[in-house]
PyMOL Python script that loads the backbone (N, CA, C, O; Angstrom):
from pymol import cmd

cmd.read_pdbstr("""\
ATOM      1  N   UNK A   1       0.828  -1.198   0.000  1.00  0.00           N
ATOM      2  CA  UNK A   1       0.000   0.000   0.000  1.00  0.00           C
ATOM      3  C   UNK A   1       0.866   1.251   0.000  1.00  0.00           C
ATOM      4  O   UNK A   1       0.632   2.305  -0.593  1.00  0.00           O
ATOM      5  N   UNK A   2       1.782   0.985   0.678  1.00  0.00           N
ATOM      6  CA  UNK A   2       2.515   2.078   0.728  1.00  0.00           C
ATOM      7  C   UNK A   2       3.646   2.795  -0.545  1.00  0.00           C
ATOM      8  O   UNK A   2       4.127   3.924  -0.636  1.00  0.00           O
ATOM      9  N   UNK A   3       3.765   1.711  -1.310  1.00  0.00           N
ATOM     10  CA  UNK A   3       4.853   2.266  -2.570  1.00  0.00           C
ATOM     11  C   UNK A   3       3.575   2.438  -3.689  1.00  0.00           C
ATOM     12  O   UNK A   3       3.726   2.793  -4.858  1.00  0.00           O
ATOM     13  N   UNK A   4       2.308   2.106  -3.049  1.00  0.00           N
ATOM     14  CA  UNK A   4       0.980   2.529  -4.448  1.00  0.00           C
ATOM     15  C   UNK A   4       0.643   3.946  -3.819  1.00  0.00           C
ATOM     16  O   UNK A   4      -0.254   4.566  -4.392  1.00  0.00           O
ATOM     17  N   UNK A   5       1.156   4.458  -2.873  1.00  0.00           N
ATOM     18  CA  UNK A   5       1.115   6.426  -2.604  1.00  0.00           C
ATOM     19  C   UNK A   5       1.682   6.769  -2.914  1.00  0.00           C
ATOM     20  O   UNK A   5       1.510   7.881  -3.411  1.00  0.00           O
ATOM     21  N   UNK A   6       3.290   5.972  -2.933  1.00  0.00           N
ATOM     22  CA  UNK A   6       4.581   6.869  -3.190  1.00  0.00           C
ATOM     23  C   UNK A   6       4.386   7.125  -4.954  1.00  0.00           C
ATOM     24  O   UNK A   6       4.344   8.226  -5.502  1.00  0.00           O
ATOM     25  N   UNK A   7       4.321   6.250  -5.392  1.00  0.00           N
ATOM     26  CA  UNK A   7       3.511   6.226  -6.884  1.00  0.00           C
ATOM     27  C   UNK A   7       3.156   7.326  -7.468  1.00  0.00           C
ATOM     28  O   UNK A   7       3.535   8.040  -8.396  1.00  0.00           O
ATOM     29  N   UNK A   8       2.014   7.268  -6.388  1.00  0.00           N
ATOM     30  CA  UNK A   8       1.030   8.920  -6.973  1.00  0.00           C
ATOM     31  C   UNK A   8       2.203  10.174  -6.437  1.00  0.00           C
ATOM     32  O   UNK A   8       2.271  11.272  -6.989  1.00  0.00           O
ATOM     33  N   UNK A   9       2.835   9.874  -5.593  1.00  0.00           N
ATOM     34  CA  UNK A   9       4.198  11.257  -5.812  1.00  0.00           C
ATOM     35  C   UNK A   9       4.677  11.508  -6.835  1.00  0.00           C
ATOM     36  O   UNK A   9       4.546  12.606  -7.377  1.00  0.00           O
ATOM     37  N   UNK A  10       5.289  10.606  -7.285  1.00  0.00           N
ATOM     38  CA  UNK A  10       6.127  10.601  -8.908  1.00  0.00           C
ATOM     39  C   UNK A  10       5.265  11.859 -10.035  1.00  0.00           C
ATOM     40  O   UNK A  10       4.073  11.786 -10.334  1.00  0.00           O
ATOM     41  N   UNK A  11       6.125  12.830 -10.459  1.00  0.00           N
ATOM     42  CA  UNK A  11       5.376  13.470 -11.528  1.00  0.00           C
ATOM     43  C   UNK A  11       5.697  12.515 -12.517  1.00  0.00           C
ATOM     44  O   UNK A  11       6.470  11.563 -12.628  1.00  0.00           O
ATOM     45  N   UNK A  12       4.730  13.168 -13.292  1.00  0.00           N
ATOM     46  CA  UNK A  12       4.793  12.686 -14.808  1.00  0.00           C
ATOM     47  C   UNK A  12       5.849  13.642 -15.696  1.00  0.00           C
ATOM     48  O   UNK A  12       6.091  14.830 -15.910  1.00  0.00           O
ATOM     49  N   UNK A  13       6.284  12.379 -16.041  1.00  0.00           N
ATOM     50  CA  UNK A  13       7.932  13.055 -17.026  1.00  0.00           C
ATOM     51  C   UNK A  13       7.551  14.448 -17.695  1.00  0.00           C
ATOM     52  O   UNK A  13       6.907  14.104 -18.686  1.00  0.00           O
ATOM     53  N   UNK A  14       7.596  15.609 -17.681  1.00  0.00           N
ATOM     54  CA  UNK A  14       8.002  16.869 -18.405  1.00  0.00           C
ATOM     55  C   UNK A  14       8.985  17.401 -18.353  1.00  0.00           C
ATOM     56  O   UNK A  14       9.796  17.435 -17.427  1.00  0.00           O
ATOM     57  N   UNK A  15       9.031  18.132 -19.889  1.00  0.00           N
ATOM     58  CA  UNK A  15      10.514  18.442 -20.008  1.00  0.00           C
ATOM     59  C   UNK A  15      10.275  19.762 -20.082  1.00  0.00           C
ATOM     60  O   UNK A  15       9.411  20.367 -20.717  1.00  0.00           O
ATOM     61  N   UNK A  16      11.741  20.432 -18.853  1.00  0.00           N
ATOM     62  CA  UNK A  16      11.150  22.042 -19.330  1.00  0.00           C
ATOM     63  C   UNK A  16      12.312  22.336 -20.708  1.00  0.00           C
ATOM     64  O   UNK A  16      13.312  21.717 -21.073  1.00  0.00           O
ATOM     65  N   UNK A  17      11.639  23.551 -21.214  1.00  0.00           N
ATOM     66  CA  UNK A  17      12.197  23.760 -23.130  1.00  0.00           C
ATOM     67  C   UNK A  17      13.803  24.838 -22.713  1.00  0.00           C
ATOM     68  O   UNK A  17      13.699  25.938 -22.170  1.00  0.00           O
ATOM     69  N   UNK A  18      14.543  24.500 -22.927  1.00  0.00           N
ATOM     70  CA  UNK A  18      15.403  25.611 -23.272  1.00  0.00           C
ATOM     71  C   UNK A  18      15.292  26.630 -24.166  1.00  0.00           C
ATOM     72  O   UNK A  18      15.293  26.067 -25.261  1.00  0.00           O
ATOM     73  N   UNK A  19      15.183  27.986 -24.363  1.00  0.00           N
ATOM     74  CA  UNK A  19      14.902  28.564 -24.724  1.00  0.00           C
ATOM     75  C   UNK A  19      16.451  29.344 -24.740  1.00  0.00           C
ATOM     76  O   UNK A  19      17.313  29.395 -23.863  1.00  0.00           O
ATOM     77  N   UNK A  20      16.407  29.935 -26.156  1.00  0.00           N
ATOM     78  CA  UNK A  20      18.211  30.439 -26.654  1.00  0.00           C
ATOM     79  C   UNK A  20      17.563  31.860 -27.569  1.00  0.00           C
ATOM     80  O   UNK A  20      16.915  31.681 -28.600  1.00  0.00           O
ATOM     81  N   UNK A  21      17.793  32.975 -27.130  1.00  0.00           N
ATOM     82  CA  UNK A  21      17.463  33.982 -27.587  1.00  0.00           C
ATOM     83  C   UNK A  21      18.639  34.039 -28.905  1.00  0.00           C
ATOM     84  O   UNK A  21      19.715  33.440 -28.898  1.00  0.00           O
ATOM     85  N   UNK A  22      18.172  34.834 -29.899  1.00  0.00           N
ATOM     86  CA  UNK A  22      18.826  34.810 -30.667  1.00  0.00           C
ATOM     87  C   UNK A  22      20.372  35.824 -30.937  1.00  0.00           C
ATOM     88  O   UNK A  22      20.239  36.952 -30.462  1.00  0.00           O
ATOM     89  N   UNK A  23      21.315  35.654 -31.395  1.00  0.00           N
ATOM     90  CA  UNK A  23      22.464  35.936 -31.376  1.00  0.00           C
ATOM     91  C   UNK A  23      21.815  37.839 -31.951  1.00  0.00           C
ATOM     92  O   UNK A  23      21.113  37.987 -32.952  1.00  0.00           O
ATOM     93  N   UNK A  24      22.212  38.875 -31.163  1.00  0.00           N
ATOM     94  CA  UNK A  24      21.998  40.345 -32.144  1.00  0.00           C
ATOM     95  C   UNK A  24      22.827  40.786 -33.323  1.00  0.00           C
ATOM     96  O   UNK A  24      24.003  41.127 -33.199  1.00  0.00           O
ATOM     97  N   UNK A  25      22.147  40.768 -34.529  1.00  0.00           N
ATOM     98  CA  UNK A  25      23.086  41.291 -35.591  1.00  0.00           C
ATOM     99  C   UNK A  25      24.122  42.280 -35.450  1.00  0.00           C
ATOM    100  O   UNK A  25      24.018  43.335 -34.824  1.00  0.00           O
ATOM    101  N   UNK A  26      25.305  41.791 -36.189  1.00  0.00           N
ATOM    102  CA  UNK A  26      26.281  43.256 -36.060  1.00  0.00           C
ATOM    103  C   UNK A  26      26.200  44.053 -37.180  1.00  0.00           C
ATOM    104  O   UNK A  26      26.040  43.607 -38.316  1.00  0.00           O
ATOM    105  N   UNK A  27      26.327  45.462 -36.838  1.00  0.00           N
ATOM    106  CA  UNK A  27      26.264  46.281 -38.029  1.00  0.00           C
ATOM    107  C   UNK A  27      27.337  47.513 -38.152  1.00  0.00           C
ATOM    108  O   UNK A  27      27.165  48.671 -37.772  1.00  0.00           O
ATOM    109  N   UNK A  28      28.388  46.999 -38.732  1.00  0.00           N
ATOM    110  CA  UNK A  28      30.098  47.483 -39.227  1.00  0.00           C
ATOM    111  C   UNK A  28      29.963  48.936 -38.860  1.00  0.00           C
ATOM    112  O   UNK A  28      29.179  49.702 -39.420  1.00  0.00           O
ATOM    113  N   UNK A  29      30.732  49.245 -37.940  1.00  0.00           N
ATOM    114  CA  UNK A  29      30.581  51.058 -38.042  1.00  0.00           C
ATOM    115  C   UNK A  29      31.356  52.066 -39.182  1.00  0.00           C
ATOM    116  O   UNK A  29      31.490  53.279 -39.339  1.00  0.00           O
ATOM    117  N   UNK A  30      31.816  50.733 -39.930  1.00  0.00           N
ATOM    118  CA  UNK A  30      32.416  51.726 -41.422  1.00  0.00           C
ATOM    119  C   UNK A  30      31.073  51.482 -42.068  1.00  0.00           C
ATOM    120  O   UNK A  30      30.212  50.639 -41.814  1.00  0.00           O
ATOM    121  N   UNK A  31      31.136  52.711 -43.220  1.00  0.00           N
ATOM    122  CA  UNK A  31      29.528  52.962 -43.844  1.00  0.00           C
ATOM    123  C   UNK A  31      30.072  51.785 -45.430  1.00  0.00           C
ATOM    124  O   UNK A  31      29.572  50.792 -45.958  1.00  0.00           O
ATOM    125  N   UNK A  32      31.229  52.567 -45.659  1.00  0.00           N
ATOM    126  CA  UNK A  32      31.197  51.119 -46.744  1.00  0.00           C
ATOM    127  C   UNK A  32      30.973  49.640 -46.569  1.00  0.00           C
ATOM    128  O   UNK A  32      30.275  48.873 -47.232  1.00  0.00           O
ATOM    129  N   UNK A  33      31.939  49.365 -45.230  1.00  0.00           N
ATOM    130  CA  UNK A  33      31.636  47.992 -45.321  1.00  0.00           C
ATOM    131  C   UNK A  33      29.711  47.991 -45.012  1.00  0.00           C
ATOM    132  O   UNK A  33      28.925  47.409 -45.759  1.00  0.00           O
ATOM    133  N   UNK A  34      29.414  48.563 -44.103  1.00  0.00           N
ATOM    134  CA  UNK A  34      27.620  48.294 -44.203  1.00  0.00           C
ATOM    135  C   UNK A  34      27.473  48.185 -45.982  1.00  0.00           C
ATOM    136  O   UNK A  34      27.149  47.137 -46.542  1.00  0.00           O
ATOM    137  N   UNK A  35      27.723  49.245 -46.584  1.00  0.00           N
ATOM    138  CA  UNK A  35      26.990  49.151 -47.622  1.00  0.00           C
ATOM    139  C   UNK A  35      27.458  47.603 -48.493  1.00  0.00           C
ATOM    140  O   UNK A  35      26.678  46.719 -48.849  1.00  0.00           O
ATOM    141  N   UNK A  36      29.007  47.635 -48.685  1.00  0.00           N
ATOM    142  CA  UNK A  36      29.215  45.953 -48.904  1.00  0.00           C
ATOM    143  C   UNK A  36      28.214  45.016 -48.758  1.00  0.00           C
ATOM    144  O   UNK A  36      27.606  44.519 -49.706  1.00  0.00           O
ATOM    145  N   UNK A  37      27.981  44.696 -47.295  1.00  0.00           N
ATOM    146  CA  UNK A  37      27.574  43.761 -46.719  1.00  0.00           C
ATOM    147  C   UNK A  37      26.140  43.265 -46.659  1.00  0.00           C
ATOM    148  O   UNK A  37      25.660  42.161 -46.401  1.00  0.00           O
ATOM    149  N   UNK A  38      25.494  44.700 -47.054  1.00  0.00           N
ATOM    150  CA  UNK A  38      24.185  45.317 -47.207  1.00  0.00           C
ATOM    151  C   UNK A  38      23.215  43.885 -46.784  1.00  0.00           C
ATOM    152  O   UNK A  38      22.437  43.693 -45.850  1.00  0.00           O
ATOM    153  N   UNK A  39      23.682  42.966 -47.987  1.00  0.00           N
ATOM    154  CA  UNK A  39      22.393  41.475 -48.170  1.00  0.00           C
ATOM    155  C   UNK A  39      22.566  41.068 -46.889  1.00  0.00           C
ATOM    156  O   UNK A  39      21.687  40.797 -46.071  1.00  0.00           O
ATOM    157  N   UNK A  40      23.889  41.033 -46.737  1.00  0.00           N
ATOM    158  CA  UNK A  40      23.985  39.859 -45.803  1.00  0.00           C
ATOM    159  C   UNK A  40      23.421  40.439 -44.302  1.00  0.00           C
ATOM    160  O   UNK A  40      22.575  39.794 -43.682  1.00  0.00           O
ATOM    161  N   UNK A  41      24.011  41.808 -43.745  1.00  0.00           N
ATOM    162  CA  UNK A  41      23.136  42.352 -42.526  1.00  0.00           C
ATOM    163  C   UNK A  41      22.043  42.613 -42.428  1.00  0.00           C
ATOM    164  O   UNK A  41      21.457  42.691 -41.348  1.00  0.00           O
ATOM    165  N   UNK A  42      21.387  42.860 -43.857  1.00  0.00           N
ATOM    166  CA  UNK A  42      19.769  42.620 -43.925  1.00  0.00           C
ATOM    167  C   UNK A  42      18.990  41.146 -43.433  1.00  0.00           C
ATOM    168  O   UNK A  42      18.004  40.987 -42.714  1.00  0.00           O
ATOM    169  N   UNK A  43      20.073  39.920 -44.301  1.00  0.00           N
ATOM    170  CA  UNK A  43      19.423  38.771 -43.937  1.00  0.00           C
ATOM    171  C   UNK A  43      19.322  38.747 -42.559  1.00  0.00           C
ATOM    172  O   UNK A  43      18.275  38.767 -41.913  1.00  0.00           O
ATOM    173  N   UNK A  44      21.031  38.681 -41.918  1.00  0.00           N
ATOM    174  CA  UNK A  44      21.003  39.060 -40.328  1.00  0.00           C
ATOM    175  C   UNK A  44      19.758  39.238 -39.287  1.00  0.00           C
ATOM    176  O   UNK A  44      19.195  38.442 -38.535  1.00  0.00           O
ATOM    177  N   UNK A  45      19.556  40.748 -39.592  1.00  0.00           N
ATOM    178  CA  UNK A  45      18.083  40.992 -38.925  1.00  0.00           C
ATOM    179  C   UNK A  45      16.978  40.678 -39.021  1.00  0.00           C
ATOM    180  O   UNK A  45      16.113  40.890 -38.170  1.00  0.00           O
ATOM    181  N   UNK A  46      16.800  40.021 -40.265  1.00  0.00           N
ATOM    182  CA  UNK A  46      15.874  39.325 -40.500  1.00  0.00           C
ATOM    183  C   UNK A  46      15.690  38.237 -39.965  1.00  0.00           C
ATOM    184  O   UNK A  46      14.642  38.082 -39.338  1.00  0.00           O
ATOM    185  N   UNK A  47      16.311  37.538 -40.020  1.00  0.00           N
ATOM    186  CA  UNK A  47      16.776  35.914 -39.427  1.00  0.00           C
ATOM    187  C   UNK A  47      16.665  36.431 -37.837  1.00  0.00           C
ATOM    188  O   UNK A  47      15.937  35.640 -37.238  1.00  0.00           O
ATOM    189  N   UNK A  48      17.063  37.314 -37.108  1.00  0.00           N
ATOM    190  CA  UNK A  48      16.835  37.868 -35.444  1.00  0.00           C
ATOM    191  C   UNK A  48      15.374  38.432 -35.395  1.00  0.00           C
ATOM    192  O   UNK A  48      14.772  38.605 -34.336  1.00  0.00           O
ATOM    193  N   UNK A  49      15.056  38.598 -36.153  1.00  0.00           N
ATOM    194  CA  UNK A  49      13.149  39.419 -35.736  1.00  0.00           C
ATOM    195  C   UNK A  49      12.334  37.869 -35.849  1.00  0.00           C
ATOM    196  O   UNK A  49      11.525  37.527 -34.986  1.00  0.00           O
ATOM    197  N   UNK A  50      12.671  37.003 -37.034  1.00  0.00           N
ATOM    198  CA  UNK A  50      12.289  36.241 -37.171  1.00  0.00           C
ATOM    199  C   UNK A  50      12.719  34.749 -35.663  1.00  0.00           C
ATOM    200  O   UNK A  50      11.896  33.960 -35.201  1.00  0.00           O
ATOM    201  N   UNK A  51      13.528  34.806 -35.458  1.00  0.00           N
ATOM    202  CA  UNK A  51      14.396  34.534 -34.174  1.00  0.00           C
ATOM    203  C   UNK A  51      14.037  34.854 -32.598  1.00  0.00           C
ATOM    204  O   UNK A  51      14.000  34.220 -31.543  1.00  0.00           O
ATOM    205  N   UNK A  52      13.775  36.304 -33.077  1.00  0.00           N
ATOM    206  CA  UNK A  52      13.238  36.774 -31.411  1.00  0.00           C
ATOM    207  C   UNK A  52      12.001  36.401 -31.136  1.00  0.00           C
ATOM    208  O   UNK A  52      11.701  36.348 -29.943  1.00  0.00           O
ATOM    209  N   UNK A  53      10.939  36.038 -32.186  1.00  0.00           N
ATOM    210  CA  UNK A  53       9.602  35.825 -32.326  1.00  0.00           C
ATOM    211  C   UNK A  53       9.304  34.307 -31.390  1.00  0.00           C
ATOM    212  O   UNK A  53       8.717  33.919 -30.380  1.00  0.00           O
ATOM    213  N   UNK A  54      10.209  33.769 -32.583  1.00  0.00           N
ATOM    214  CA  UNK A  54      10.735  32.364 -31.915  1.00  0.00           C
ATOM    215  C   UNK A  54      10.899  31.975 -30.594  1.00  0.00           C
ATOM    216  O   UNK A  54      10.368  30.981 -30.098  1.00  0.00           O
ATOM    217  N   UNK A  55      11.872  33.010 -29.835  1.00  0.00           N
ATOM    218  CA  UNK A  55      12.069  32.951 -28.042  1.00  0.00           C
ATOM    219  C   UNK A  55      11.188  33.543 -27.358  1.00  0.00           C
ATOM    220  O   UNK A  55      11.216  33.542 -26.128  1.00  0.00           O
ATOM    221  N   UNK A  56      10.340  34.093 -28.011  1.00  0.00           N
ATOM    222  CA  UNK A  56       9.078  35.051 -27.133  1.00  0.00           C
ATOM    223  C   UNK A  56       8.332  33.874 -27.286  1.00  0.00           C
ATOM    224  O   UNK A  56       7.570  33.650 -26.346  1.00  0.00           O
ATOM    225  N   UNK A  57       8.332  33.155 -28.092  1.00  0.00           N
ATOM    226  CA  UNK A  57       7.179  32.087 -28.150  1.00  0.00           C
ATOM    227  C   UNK A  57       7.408  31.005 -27.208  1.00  0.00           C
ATOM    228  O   UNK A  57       6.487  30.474 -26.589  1.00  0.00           O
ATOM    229  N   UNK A  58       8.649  30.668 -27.093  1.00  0.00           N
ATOM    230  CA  UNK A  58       9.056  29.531 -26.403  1.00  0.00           C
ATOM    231  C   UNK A  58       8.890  30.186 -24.785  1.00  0.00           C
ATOM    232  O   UNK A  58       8.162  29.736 -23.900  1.00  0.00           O
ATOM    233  N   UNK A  59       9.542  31.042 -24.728  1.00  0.00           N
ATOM    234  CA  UNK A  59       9.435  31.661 -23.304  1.00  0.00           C
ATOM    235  C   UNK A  59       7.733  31.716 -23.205  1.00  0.00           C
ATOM    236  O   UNK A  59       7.548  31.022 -22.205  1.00  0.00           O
ATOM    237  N   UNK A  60       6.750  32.030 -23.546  1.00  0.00           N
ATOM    238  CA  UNK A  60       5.544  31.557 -23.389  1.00  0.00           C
ATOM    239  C   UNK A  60       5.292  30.616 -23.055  1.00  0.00           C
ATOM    240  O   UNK A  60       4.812  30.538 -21.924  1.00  0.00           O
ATOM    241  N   UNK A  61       5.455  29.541 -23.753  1.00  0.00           N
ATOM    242  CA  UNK A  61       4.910  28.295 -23.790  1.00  0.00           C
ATOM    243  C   UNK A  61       6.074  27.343 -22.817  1.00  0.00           C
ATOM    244  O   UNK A  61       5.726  26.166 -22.906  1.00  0.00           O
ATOM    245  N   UNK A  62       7.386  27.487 -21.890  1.00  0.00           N
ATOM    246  CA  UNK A  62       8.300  27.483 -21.017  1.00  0.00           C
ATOM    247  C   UNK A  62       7.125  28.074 -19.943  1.00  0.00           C
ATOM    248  O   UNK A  62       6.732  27.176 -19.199  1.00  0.00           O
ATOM    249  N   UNK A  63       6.613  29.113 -19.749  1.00  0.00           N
ATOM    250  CA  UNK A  63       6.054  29.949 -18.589  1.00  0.00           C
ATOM    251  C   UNK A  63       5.026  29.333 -18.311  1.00  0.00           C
ATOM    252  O   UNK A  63       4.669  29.421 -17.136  1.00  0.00           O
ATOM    253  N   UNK A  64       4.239  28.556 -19.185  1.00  0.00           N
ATOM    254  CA  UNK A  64       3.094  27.814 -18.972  1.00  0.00           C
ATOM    255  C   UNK A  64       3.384  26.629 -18.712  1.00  0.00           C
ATOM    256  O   UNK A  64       2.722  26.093 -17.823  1.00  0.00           O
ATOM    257  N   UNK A  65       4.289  25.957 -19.285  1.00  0.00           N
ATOM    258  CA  UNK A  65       4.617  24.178 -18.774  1.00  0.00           C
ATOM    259  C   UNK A  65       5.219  24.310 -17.277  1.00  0.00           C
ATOM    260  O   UNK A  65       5.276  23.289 -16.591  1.00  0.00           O
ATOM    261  N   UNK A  66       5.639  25.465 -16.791  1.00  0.00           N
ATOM    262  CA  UNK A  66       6.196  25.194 -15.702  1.00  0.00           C
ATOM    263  C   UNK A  66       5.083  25.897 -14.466  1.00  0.00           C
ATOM    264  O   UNK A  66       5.101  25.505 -13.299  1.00  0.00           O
ATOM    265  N   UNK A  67       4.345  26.751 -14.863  1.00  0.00           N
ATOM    266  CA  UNK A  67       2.920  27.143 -14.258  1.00  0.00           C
ATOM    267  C   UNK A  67       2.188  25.845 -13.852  1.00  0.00           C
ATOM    268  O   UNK A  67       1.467  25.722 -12.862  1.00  0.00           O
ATOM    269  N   UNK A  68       2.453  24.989 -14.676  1.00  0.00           N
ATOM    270  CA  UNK A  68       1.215  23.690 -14.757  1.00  0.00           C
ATOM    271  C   UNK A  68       2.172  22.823 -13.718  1.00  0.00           C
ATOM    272  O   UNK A  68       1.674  21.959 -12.997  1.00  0.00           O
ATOM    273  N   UNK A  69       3.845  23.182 -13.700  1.00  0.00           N
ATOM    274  CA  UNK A  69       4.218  21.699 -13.086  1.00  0.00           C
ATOM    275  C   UNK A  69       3.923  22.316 -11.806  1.00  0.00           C
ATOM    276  O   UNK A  69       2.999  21.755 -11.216  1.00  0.00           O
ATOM    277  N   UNK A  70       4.468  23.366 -11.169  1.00  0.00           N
ATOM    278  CA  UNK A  70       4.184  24.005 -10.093  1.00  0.00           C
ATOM    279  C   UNK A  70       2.599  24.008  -9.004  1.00  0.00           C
ATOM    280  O   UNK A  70       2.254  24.157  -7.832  1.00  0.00           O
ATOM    281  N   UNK A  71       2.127  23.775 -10.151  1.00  0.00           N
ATOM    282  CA  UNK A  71       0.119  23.533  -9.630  1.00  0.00           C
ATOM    283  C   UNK A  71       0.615  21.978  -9.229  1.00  0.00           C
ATOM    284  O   UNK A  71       0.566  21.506  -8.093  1.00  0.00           O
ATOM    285  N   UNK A  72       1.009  21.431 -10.199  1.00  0.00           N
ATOM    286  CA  UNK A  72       1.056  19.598  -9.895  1.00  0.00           C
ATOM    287  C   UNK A  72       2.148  19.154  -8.552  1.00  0.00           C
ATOM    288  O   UNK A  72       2.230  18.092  -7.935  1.00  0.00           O
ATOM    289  N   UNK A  73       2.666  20.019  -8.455  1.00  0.00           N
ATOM    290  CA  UNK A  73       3.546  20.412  -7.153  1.00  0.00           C
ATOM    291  C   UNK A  73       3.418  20.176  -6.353  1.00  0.00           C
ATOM    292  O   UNK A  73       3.788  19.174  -5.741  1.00  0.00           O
ATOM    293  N   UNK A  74       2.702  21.228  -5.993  1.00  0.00           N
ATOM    294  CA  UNK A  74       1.581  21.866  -4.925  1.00  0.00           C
ATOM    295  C   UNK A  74       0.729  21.010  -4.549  1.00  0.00           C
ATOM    296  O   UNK A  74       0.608  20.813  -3.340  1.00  0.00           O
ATOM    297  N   UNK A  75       0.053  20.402  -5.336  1.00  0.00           N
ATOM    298  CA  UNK A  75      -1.270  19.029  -5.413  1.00  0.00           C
ATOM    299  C   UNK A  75      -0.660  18.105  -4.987  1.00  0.00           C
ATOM    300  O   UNK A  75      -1.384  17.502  -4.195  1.00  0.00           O
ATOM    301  N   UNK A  76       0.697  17.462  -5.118  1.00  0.00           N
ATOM    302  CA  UNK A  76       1.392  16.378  -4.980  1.00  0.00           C
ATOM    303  C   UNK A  76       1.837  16.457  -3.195  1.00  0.00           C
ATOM    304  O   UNK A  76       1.732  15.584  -2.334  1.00  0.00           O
ATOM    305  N   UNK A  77       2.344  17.840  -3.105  1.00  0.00           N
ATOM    306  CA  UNK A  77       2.641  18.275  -1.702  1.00  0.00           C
ATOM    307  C   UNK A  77       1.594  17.625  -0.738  1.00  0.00           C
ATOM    308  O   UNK A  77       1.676  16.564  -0.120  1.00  0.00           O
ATOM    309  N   UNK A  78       0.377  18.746  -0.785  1.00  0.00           N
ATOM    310  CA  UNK A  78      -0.707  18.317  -0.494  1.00  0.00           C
ATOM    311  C   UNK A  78      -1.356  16.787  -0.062  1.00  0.00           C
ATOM    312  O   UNK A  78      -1.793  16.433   1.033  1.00  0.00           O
ATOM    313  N   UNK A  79      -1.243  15.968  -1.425  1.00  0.00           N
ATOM    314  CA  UNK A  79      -1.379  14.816  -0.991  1.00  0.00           C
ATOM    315  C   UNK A  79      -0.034  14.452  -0.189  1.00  0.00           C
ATOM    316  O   UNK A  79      -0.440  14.162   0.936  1.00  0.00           O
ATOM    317  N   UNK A  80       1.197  14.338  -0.205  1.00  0.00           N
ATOM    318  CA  UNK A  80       2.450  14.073   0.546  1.00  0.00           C
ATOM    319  C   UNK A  80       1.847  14.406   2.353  1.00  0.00           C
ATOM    320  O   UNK A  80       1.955  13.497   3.176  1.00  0.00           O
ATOM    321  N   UNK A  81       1.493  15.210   2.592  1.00  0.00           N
ATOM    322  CA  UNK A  81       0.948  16.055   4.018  1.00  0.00           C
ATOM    323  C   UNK A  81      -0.206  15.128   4.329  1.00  0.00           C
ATOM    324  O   UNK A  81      -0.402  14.668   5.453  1.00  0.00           O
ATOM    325  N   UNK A  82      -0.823  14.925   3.463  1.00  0.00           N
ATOM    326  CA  UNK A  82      -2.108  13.956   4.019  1.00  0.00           C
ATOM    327  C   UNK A  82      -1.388  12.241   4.462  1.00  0.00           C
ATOM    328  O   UNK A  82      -1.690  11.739   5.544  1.00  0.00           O
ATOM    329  N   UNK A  83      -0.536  11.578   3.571  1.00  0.00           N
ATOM    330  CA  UNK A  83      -0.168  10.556   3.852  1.00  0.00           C
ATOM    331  C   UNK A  83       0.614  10.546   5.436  1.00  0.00           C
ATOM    332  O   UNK A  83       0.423   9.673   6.283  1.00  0.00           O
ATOM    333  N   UNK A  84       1.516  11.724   5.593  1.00  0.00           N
ATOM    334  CA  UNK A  84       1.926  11.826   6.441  1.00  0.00           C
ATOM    335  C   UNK A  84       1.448  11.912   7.730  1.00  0.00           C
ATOM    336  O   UNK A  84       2.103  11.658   8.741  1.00  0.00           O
ATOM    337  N   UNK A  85       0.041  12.352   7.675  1.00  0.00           N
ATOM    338  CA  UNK A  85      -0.312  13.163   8.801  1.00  0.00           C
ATOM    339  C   UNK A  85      -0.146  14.092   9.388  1.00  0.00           C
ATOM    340  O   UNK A  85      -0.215  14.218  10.610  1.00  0.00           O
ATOM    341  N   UNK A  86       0.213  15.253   8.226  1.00  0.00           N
ATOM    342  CA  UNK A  86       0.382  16.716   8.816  1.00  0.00           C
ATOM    343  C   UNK A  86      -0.743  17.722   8.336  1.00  0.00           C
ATOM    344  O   UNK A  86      -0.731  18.891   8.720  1.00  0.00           O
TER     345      UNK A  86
END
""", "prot")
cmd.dss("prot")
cmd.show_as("cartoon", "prot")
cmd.util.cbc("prot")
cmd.orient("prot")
């Protein structure tokens, strides 16, 4: 009876997400080389707006998986205190 409570302790496997903000474009403080480089520091920022979107999203959806484990926590505690008798 007693390892069928400890049981219900155990969470259920979740994984929290790493979340990697994206690297900030550099932009040459010589005006030629900017202009050189033009495609490529355009792609740059592009690829980072498109990027940052990305870590705002994950950091969302990170803020909520761990909201939910924290409730299951708490609930688990809870029952832990009752088995115990506190």
């Amino acid at each position: 009876m007693q390892s069928v409570a400890l049981l219900l302790l155990v969470p259920a496997a979740s994984q929290a997400e790493t979340c990697l903000a994206p690297s900030r474009p550099f932009v040459p403080s010589d005006s030629q080389a900017a202009r050189d480089y033009a495609d490529i520091i355009r792609q740059d920022f592009e690829a980072y707006i498109s990027g940052i979107q990305d870590y705002f999203h994950c950091l969302e959806q990170e803020r909520a998986r761990a909201f939910e484990e924290a409730r299951e926590v708490s609930q688990d505690y809870g029952r832990f205190l009752e088995l115990v008798g506190d």
